[in-house]
Structure formats: structure tokens, C-alpha cells
C-alpha positions as CSV (number, residue, x, y, z in Angstrom):
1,X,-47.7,17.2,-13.4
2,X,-46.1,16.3,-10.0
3,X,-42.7,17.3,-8.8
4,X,-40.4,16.7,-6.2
5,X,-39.3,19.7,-3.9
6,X,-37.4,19.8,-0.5
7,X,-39.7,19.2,2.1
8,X,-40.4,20.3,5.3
9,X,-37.9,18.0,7.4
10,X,-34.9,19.6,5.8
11,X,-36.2,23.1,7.2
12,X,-37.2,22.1,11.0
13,X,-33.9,20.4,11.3
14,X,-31.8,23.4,10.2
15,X,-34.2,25.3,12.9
16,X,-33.2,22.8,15.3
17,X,-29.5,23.3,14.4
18,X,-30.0,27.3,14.5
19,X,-31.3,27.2,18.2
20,X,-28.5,24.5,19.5
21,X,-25.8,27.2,17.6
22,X,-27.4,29.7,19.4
23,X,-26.9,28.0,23.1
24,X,-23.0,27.8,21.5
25,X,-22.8,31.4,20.9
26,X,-24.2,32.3,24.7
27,X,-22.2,29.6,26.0
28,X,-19.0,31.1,24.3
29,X,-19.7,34.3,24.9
30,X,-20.1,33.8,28.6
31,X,-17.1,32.0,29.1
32,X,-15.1,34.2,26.5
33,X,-16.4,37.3,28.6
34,X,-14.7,35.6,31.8
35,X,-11.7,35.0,30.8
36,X,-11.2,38.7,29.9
37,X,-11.6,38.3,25.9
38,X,-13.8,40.7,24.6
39,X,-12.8,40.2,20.9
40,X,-13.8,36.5,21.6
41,X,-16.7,37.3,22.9
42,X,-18.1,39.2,20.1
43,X,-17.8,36.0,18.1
44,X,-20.1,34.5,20.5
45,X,-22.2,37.2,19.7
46,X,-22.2,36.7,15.8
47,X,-23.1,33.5,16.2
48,X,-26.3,34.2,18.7
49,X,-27.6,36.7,15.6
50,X,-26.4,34.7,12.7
51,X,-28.4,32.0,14.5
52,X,-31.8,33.6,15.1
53,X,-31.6,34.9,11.6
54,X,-31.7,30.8,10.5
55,X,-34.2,29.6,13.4
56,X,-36.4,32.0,11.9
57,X,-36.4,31.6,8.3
58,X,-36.0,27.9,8.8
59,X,-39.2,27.2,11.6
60,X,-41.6,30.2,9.1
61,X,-40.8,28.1,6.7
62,X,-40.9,24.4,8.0
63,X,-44.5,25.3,9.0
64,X,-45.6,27.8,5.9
65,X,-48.2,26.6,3.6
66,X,-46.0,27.9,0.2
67,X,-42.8,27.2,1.5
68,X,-39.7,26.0,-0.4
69,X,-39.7,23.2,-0.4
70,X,-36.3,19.5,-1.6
71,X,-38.3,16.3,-1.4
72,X,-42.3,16.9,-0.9
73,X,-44.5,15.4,-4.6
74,X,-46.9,18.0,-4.9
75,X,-49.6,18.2,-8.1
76,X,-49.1,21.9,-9.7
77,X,-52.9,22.3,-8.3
78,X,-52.2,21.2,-4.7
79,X,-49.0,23.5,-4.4
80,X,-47.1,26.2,-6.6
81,X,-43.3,25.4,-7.1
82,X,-41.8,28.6,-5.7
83,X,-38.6,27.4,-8.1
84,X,-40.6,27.9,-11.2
85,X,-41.8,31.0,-9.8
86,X,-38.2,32.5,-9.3
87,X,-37.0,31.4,-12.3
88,X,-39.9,32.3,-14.3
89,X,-41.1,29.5,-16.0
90,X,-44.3,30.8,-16.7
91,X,-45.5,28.1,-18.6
92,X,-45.1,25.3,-15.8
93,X,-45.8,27.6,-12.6
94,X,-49.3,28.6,-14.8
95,X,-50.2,25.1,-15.5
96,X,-53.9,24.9,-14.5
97,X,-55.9,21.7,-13.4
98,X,-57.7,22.0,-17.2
99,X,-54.2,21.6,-18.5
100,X,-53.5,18.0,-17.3
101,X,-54.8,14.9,-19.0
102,X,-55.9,12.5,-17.0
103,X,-54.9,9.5,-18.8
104,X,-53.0,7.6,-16.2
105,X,-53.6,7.8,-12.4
106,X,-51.2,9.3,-10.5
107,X,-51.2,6.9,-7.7
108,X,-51.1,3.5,-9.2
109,X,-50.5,4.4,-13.2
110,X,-53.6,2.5,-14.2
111,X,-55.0,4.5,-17.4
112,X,-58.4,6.0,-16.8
113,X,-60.7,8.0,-19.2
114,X,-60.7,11.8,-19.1
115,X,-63.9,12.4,-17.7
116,X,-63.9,9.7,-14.4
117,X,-63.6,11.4,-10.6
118,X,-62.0,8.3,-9.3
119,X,-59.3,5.4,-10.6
120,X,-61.1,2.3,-11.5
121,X,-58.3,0.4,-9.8
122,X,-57.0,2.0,-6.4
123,X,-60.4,3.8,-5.8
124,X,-58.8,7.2,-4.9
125,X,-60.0,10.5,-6.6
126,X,-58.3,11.9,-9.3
127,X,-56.8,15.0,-9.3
């Protein structure tokens, strides 16, 4: 069964977003440290950690192989969804390559019978 997840875009642009929030927080911190306001200044700090904590998780996960993931269509056999995982839907994140019928095919919907490799009207090989 295929479903959609978030994919990896989402994540390398939030790891993008962390890094240019983390020239921010030096920027403001330096200037706040200048003008003789240390209070400010630990705000710039906040925002340097607050943003290597999200460049982190956002680039392991942009480029992990079981990441989460909003808008990727992955087959249950190509790629677990973590959310059924989580959530424990056993049923679904068990789902085994024996478990699907392969009446239609998942690229161009023509039916096929169970027991072909490849789709008699696309040519690509079935899952």
C-alpha cells in the first residue's frame, strides 16, 4: 500500500532556516554586547543554541535513510512509516510484501495477474 509522508525538502529547508537564525543570534549578540546589554545579549545566545539544536535534527534527518518524512510515496516494502510506528498501528507498519495483491499496477493502474514481475502496459517491475 503506498503513502504519502513529508519528504525530505521540508527538512533541509528548516536546516537552512536554523543556520541563517543562527547568524541572527551571533549577529545580535555581538551588537547587543556593544551596546552594553548583557540581558540582550543572552537572547542572542538562545537563539545560537535553539538553532543548532534544529540544524541538527533537521540536516540528520533531511539526509537519514528512515527519516520522517510530509510528502515522499513510499511502498510499505521500500520504506517503514515511522507515524505508524509511533502510533502503533501494528497491523499497517507489519504489512509485508506477501501481504499486497498485485492486482493493479502501482504506476499506471493497469490490472495485472498475481504472479507477473513486470506491468504488461508501462513495462516497469512490480513491487
Amino acid at each position: 500500500m503506498k503513502s504519502v509522508k513529508p519528504g525530505r525538502g521540508p527538512s533541509f529547508m528548516g536546516g537552512v532556516m536554523s543556520v541563517l537564525i543562527g547568524l541572527f543570534g551571533v549577529i545580535w549578540t555581538v551588537v547587543a554586547a556593544s551596546a552594553g546589554g548583557g540581558v540582550f545579549a543572552l537572547f542572542g545566545i538562545i537563539f545560537i543554541a535553539v538553532a543548532v539544536v534544529q540544524a541538527v535534527y533537521n540536516f540528520k534527518n533531511a539526509t537519514g535513510k528512515n527519516r520522517y518524512s510530509a510528502f515522499d510515496i513510499t511502498d510499505s516494502s521500500e520504506e517503514p512509516d515511522p507515524l505508524n510506528e509511533r502510533f502503533g498501528n501494528a497491523q499497517a507498519a507489519q504489512q509485508t510484501k506477501s501481504d499486497v495483491d498485485n492486482k493493479f499496477c502501482p504506476y499506471c493502474g493497469t490490472p495485472v495477474a498475481g504472479d507477473f514481475e513486470y506491468c504488461n502496459n508501462c513495462g516497469k517491475k512490480l513491487p
